[in-house]
Backbone of each chain as ProteinMPNN parsed JSONL, in Angstrom:
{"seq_chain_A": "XXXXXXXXXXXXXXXXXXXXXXXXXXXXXXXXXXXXXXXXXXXXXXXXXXXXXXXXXXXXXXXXXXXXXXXXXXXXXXXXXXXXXXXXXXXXXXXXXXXXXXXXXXXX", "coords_chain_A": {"N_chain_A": [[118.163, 133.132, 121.764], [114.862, 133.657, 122.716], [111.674, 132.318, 121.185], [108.586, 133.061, 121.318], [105.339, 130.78, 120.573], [103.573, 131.55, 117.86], [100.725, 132.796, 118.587], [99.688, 134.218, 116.289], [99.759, 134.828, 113.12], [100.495, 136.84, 110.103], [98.075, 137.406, 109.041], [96.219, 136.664, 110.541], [95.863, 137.83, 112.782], [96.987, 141.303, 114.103], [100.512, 142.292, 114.823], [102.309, 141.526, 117.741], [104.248, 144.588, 119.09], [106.634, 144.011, 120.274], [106.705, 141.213, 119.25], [106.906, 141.695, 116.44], [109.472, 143.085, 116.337], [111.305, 140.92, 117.127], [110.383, 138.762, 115.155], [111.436, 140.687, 112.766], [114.201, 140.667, 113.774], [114.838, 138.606, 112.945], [114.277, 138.226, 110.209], [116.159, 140.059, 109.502], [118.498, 138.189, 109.904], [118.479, 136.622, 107.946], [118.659, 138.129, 106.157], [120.774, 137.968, 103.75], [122.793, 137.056, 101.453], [125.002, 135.224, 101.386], [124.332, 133.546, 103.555], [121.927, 132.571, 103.001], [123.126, 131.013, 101.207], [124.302, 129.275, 102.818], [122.459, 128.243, 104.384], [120.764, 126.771, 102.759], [122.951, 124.924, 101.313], [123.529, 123.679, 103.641], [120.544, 122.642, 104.509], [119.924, 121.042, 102.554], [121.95, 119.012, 102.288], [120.209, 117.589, 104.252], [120.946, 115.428, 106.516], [123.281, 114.683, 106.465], [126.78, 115.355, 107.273], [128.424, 118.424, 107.72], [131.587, 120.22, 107.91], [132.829, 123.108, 108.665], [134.917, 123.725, 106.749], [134.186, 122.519, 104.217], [131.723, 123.519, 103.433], [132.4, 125.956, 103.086], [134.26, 125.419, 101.041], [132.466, 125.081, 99.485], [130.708, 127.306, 98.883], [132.508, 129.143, 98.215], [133.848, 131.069, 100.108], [135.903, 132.187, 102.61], [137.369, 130.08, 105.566], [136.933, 131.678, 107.971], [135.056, 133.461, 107.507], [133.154, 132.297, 106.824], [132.141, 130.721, 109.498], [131.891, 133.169, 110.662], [129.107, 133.831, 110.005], [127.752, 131.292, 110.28], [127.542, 131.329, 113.012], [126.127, 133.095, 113.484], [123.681, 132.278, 112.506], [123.419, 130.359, 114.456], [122.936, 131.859, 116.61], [120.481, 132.777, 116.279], [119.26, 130.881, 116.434], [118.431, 128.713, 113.958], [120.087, 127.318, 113.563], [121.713, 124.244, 114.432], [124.645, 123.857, 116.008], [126.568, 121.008, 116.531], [128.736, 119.112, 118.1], [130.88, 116.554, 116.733], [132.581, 114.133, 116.937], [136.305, 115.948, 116.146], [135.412, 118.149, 114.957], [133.166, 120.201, 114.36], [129.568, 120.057, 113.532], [126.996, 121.568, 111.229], [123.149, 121.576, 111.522], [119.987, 122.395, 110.32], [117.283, 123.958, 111.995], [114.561, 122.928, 112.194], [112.241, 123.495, 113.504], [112.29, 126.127, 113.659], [112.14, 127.196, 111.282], [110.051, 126.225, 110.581], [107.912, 127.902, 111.865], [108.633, 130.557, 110.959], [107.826, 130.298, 108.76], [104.878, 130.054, 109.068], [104.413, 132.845, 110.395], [104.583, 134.296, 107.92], [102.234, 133.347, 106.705], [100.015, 134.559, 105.014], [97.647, 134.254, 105.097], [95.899, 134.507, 102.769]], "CA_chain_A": [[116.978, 133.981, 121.553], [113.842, 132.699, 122.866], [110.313, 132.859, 120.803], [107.078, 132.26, 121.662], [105.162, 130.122, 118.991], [102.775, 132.724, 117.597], [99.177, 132.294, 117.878], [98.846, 134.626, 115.49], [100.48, 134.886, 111.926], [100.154, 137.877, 109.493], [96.812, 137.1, 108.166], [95.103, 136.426, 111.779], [95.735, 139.424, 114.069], [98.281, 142.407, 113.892], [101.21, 141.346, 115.918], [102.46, 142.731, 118.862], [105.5, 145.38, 118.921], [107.763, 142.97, 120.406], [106.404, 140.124, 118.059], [107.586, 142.21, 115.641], [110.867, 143.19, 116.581], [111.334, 139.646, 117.038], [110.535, 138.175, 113.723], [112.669, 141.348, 112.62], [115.386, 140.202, 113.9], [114.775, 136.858, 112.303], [114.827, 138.071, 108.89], [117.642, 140.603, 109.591], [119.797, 137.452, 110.283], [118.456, 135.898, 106.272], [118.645, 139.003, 104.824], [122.464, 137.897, 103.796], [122.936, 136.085, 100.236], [126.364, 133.892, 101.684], [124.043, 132.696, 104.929], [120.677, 131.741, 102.561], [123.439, 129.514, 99.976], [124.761, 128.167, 103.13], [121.523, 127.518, 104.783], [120.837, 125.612, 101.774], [123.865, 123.735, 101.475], [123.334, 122.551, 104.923], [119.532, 121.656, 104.607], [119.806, 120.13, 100.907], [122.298, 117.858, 102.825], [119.821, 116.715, 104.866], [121.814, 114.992, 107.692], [124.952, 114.249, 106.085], [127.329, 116.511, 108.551], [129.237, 118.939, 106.865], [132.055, 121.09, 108.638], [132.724, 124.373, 108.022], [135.882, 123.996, 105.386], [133.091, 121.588, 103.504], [130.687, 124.808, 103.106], [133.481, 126.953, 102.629], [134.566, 125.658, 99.475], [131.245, 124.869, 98.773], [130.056, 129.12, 98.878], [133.348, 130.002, 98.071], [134.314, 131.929, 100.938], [137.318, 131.948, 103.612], [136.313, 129.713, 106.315], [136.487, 132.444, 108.929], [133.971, 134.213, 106.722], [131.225, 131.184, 106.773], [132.051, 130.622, 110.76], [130.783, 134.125, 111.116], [127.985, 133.497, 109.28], [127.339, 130.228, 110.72], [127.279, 131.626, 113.976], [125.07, 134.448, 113.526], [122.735, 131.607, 111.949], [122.99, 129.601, 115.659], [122.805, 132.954, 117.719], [119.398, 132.784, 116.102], [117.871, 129.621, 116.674], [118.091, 128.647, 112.679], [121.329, 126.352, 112.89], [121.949, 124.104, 115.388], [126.218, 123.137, 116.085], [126.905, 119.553, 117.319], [130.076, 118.437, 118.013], [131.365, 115.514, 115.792], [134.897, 114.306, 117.084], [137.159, 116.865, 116.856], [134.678, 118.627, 114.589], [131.377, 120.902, 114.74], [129.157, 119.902, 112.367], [125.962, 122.252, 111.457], [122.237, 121.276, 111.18], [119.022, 123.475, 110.525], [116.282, 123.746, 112.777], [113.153, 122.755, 111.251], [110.934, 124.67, 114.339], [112.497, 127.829, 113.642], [112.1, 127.705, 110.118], [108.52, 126.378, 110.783], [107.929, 129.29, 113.056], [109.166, 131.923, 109.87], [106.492, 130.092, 107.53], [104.21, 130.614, 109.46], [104.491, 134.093, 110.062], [104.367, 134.907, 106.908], [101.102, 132.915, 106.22], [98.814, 136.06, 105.475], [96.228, 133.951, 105.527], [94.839, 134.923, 101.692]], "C_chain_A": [[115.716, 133.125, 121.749], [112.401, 133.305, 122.092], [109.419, 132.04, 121.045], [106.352, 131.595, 120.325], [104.262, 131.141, 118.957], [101.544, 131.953, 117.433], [98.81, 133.106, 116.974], [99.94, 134.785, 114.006], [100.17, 136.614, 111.375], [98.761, 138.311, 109.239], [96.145, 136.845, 108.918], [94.519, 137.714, 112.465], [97.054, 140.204, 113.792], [99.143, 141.342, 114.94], [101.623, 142.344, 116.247], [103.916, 143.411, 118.581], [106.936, 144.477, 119.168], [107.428, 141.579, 119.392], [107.288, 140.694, 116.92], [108.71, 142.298, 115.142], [111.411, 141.6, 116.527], [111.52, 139.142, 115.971], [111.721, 139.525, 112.852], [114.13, 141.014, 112.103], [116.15, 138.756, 113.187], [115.041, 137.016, 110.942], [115.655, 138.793, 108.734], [118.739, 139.487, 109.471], [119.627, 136.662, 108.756], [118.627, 136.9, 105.261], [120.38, 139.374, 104.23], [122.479, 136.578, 102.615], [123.296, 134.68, 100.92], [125.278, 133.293, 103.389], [122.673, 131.878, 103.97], [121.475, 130.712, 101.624], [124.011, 128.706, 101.241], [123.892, 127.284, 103.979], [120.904, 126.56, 103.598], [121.55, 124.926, 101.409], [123.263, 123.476, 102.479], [121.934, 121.911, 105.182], [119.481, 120.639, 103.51], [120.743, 119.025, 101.337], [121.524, 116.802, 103.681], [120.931, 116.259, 106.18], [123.005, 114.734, 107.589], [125.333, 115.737, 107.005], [128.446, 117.16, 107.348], [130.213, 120.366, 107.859], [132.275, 122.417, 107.618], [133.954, 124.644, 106.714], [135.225, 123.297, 104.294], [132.183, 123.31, 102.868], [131.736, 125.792, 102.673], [133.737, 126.828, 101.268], [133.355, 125.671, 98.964], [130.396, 126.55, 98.301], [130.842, 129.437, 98.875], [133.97, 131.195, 99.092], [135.228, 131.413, 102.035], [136.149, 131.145, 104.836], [136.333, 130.767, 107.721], [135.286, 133.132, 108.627], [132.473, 133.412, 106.999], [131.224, 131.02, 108.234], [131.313, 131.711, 111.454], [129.642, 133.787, 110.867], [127.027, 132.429, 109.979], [127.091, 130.459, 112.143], [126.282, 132.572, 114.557], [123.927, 133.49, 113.445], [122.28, 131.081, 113.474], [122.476, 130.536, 116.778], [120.817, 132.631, 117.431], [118.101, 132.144, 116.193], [117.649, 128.782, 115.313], [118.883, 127.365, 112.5], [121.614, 125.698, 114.187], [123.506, 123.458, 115.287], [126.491, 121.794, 117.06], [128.564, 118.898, 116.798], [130.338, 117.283, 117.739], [132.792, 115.119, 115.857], [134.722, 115.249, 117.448], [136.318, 118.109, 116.457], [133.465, 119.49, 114.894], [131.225, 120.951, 113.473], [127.919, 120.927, 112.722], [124.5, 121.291, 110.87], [120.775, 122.508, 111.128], [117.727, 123.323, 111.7], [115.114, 123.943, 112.698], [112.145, 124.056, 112.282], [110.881, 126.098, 113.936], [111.711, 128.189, 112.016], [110.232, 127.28, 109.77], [107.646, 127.415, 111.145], [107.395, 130.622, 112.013], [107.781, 132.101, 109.442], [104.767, 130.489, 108.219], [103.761, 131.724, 109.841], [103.881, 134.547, 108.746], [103.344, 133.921, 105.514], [100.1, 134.393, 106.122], [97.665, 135.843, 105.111], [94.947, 134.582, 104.076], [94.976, 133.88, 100.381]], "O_chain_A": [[115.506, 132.093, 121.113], [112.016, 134.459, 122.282], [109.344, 130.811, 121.034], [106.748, 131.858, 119.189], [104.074, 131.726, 120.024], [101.248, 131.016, 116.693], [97.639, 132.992, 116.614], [101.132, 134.841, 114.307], [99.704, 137.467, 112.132], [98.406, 139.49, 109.244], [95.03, 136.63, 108.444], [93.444, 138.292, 112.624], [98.046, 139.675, 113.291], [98.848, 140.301, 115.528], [101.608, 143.484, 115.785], [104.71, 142.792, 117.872], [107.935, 144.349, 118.46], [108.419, 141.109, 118.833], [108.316, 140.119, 116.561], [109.115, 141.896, 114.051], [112.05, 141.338, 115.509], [112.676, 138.957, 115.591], [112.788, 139.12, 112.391], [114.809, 141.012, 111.077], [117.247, 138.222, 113.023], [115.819, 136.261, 110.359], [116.306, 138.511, 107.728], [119.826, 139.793, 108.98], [120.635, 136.079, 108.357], [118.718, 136.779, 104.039], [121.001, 140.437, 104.232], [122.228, 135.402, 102.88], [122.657, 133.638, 101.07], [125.871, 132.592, 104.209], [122.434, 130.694, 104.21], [120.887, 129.712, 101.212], [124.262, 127.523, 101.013], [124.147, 126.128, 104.314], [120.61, 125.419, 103.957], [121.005, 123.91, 100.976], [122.193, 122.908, 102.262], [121.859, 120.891, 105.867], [119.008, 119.512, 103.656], [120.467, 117.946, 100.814], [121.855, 115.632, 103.87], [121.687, 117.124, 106.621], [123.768, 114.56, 108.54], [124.648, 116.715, 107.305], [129.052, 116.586, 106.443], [129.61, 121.303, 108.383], [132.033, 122.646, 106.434], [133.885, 125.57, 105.907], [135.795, 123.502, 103.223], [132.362, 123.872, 101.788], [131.535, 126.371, 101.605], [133.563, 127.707, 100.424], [133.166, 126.312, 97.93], [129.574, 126.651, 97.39], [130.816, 130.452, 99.571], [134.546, 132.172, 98.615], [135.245, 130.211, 102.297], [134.948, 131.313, 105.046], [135.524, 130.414, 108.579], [134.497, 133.377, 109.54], [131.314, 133.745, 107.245], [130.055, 131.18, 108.586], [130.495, 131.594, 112.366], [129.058, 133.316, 111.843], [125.831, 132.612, 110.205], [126.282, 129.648, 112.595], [125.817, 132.736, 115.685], [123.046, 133.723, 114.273], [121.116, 131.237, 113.84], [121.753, 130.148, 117.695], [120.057, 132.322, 118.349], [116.894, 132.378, 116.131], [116.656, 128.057, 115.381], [118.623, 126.504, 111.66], [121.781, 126.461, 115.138], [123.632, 122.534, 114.483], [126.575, 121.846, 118.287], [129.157, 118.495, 115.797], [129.994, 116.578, 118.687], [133.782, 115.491, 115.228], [133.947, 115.744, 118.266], [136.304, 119.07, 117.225], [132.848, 119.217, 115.924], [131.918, 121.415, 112.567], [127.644, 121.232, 113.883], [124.636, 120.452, 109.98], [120.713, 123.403, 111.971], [117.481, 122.184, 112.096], [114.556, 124.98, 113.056], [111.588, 125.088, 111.907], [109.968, 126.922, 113.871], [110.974, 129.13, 111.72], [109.446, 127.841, 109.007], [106.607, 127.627, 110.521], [106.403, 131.348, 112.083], [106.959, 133.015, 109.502], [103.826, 131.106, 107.72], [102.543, 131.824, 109.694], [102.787, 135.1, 108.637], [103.47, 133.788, 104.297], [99.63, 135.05, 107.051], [96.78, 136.653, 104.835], [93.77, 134.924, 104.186], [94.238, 134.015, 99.405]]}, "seq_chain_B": "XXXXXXXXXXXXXXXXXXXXXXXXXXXXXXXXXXXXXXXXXXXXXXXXXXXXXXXXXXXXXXXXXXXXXXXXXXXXXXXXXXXXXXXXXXXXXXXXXXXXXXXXXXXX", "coords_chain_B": {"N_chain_B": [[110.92, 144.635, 90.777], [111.808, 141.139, 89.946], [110.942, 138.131, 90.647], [111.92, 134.431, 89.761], [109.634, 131.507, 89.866], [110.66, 129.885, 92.617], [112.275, 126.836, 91.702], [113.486, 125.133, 93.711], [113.898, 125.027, 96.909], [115.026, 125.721, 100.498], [115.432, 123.558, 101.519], [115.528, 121.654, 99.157], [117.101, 121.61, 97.236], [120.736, 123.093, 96.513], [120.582, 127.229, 96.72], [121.075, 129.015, 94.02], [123.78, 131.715, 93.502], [122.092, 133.959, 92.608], [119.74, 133.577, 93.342], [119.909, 133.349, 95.535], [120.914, 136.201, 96.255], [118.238, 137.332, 95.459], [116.253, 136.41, 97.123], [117.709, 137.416, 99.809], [117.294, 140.085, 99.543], [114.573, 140.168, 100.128], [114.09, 139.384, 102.292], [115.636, 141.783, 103.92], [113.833, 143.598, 103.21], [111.728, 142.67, 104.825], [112.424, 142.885, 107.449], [112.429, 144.455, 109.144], [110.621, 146.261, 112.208], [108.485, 147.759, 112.253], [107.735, 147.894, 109.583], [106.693, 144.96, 109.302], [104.637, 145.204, 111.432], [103.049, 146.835, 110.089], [102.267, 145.104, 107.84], [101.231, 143.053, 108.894], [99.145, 143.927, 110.015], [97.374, 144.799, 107.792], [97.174, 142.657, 106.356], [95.776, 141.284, 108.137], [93.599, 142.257, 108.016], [92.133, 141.642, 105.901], [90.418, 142.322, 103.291], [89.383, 145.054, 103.469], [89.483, 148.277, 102.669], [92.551, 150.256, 103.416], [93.937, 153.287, 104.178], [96.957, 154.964, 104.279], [96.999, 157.16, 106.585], [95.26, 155.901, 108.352], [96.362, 153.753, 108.778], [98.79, 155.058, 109.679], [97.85, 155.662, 112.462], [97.124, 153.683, 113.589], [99.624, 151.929, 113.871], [101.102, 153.942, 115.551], [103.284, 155.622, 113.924], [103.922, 158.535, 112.312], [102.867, 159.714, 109.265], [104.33, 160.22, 106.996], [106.096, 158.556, 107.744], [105.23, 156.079, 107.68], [104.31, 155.742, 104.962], [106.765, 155.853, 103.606], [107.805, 153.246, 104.345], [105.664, 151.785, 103.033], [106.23, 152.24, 100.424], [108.576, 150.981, 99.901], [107.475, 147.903, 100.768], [105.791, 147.646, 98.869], [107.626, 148.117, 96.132], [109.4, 146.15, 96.922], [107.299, 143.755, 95.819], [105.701, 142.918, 97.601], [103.548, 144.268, 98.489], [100.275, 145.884, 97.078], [99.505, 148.431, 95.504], [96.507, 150.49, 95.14], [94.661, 152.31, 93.308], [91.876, 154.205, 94.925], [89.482, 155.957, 94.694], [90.041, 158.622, 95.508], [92.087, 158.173, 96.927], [95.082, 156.463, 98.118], [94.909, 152.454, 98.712], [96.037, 149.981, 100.232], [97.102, 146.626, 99.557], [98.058, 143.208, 100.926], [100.314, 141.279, 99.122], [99.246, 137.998, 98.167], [100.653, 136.06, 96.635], [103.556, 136.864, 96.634], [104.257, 136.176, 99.413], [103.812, 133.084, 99.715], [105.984, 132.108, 98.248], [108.288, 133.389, 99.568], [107.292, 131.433, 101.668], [107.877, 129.114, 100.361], [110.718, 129.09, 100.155], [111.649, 129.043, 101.987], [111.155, 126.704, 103.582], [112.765, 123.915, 104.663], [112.497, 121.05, 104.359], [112.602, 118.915, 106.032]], "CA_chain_B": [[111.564, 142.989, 90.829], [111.392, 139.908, 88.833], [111.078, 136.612, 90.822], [111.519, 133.502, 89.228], [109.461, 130.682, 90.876], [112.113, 128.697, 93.027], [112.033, 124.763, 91.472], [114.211, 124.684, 94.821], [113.624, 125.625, 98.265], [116.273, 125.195, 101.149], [115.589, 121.741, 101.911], [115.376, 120.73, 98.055], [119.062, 121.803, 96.646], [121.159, 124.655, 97.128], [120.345, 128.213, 96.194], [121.959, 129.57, 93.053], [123.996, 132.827, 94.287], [121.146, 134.697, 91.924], [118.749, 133.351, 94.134], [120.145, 133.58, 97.071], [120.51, 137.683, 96.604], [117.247, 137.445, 95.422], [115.709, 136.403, 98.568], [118.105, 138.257, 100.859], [117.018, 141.582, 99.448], [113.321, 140.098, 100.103], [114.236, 139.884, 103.593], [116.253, 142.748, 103.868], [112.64, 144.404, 103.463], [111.041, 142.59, 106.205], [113.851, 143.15, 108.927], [111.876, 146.074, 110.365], [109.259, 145.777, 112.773], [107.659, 148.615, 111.784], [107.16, 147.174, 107.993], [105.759, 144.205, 109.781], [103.036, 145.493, 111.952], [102.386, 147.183, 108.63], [101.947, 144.006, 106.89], [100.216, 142.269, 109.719], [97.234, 145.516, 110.04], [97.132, 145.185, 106.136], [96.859, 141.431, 106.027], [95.131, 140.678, 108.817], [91.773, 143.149, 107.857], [91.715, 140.761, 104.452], [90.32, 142.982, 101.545], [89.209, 146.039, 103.671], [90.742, 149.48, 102.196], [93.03, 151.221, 104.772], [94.41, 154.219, 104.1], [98.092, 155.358, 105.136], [96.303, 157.739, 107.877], [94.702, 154.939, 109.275], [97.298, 152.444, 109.016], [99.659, 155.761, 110.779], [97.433, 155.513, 113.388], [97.374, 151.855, 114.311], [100.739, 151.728, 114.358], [101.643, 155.243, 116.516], [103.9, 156.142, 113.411], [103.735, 159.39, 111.106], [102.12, 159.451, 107.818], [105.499, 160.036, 105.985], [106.968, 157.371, 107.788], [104.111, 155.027, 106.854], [104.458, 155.763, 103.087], [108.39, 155.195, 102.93], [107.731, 151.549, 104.301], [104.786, 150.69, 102.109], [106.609, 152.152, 99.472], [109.725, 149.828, 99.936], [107.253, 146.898, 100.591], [105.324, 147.812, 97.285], [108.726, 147.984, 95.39], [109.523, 144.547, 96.689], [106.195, 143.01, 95.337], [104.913, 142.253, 98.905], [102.025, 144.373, 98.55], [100.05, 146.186, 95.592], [98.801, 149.36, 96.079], [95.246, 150.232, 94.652], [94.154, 153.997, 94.018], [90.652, 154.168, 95.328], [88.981, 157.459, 94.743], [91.196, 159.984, 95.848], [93.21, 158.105, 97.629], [95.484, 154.529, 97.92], [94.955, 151.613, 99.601], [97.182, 148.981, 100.408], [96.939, 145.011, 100.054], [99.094, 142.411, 100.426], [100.318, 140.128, 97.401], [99.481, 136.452, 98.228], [102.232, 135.061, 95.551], [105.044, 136.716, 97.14], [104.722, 135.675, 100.795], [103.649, 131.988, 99.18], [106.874, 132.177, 97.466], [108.99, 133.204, 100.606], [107.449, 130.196, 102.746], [108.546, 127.835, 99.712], [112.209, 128.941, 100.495], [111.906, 128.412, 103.931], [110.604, 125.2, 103.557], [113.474, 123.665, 104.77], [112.307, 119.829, 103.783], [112.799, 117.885, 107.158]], "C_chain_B": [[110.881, 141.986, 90.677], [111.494, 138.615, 89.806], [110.887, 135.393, 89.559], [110.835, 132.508, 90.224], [110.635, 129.815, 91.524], [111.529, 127.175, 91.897], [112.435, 124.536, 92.64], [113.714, 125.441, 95.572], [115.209, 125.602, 99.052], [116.627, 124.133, 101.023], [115.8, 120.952, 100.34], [117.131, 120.674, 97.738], [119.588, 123.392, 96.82], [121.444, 125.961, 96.352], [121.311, 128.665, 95.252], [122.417, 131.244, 93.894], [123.079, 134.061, 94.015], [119.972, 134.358, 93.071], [118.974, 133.966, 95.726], [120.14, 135.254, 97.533], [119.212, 138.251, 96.695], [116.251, 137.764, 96.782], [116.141, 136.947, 99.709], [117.55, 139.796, 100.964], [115.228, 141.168, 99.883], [112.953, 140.283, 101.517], [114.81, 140.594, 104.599], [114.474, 143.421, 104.552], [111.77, 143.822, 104.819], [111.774, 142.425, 107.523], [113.419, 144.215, 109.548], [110.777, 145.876, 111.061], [108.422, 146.145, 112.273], [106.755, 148.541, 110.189], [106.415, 145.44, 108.419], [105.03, 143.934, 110.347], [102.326, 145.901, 111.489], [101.623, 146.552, 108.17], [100.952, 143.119, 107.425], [99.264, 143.145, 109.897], [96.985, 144.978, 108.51], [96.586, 143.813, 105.72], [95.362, 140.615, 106.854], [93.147, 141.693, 108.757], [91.619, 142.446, 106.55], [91.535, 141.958, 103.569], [89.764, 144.716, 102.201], [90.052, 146.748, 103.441], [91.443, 150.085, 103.383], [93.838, 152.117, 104.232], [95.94, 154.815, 104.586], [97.844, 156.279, 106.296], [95.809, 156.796, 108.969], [95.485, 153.925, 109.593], [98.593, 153.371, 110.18], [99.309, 155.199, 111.685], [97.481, 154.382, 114.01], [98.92, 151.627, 115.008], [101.771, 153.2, 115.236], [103.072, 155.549, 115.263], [103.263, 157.804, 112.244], [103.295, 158.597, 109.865], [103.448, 159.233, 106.536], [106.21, 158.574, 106.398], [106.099, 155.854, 107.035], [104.533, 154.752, 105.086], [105.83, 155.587, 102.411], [107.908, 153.973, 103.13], [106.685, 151.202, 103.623], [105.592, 150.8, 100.768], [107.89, 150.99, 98.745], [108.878, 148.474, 99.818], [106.631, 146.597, 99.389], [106.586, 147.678, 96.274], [109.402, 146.384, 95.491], [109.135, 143.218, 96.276], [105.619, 142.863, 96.573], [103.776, 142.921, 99.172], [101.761, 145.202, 97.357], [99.463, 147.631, 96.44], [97.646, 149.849, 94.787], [94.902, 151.366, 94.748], [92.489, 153.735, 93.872], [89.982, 155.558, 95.363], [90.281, 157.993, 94.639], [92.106, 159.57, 96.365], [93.595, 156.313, 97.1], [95.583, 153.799, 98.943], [96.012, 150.516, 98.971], [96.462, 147.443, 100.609], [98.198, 143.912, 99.93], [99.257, 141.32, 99.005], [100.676, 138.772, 98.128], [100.771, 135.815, 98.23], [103.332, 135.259, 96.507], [104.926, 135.749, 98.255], [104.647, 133.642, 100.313], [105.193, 131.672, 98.749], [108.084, 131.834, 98.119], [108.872, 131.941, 101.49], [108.167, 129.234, 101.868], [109.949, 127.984, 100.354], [112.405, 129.105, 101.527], [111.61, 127.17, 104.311], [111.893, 124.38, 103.577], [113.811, 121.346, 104.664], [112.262, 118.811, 104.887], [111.401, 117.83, 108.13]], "O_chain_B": [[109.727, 141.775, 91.049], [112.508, 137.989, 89.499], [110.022, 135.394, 88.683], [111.275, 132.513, 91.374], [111.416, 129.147, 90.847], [110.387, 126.838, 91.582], [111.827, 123.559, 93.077], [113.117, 126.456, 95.214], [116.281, 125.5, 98.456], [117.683, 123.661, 100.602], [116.188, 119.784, 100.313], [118.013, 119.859, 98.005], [119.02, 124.438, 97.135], [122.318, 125.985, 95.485], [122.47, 128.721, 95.665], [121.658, 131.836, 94.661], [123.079, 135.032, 94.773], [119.404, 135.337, 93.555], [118.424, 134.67, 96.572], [119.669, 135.688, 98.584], [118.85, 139.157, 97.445], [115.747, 138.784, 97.25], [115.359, 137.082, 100.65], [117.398, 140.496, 101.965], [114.566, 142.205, 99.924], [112.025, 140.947, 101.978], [114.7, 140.349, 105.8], [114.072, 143.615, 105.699], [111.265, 144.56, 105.666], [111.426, 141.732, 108.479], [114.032, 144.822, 110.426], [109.869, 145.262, 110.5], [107.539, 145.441, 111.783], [105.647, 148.947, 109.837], [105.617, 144.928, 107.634], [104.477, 142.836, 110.284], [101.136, 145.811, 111.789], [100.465, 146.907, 107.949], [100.067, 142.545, 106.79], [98.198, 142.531, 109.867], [95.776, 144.772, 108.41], [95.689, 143.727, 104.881], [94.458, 139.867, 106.484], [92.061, 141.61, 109.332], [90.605, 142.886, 106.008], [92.53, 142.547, 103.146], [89.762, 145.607, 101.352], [91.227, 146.487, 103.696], [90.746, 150.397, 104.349], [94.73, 151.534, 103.616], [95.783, 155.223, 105.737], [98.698, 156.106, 107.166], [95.945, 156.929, 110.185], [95.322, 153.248, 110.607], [99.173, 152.829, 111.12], [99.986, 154.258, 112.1], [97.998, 154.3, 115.124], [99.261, 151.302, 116.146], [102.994, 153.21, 115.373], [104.107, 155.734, 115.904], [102.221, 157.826, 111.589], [103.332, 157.405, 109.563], [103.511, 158.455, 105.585], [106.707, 157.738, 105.643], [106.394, 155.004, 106.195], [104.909, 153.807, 104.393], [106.085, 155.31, 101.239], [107.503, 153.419, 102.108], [106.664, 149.976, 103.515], [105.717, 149.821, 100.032], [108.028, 150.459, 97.643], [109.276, 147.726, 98.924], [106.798, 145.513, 98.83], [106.309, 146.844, 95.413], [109.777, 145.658, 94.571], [109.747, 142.151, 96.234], [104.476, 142.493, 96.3], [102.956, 142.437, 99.952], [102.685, 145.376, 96.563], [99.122, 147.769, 97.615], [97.911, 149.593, 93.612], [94.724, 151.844, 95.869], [91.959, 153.181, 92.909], [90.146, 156.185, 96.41], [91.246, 157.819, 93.895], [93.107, 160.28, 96.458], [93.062, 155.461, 96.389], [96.152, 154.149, 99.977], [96.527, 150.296, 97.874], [95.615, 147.117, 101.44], [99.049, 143.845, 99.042], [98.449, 140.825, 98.22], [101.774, 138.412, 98.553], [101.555, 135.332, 99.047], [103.949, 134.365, 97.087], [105.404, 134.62, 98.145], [105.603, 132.98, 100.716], [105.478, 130.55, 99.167], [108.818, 130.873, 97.891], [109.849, 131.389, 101.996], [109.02, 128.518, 102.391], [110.357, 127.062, 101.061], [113.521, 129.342, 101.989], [111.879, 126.703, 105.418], [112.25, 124.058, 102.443], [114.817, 120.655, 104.826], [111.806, 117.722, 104.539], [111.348, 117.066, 109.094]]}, "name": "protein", "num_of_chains": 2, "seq": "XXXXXXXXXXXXXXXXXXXXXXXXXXXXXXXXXXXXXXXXXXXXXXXXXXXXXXXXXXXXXXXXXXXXXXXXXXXXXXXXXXXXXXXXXXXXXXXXXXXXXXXXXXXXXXXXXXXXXXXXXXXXXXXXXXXXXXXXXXXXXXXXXXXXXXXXXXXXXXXXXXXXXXXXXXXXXXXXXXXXXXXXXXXXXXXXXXXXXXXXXXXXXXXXXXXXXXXX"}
């Protein structure tokens, strides 16, 4: 999914229809308990690499369950997957989540 | 709905599962475009009153439709609504969105 950086936030200028839809889609993909505890496991790690049976026990869920999850997160631009060995480890992606905050500066 | 302030963000440690619904249902509400060209007309005129007629209009939606999504974003805390004469205007609430960037603040 590609986004433009926004010159404008909440609190500048309306945003455009597709801007919209856009960010949308962005918090459609957080608006999910088991993806915001595992986006926090995986940033509160910081860089330590953590595979997905690591997060699994860690949020309690099957690891097919967090792989969805975790994938929806990368579809998005939020999580980035790097292969480690035999492994895929996950990391967050500061721009994106820079990107959000900004948005939802409303500028008061 | 009751926020507590986070002590944590993403990047600090990882979301209690209370939290974590917390904030999903926060962005549950902003997963629509249409509630965020809302928010961006509403934010981005600062303290001027706008009217759900006028805010229809901006955004090429009905008046009913207008007044379900403020009402949802008013129910979520994300904006206050203000009866003004005869009628209500809409503003956004600082705190929350302040609140939301903390837990996006992903620490890196």
């Amino acid at each position: 999914m590609e986004h433009r950086d926004p010159q404008c936030c909440l609190g500048t200028s309306p945003l455009t229809p597709d801007e919209a839809a856009c960010y949308a889609g962005l918090f459609r993909v957080l608006a999910d308990p088991a993806r915001l505890e595992l986006l926090s496991h995986i940033a509160a790690e910081g860089c330590r690499p953590m595979g997905v049976g690591e997060l699994a026990s860690l949020v309690g869920l099957s690891q097919p369950t967090v792989s969805h999850h975790l994938k929806k997160l990368a579809e998005a631009g939020l999580v980035d997957r790097v292969a480690q060995g035999r492994s895929t480890i996950h990391v967050v992606v500061p721009e994106a989540f820079a990107r959000l905050r900004r948005v939802l500066d409303v500028g008061l």
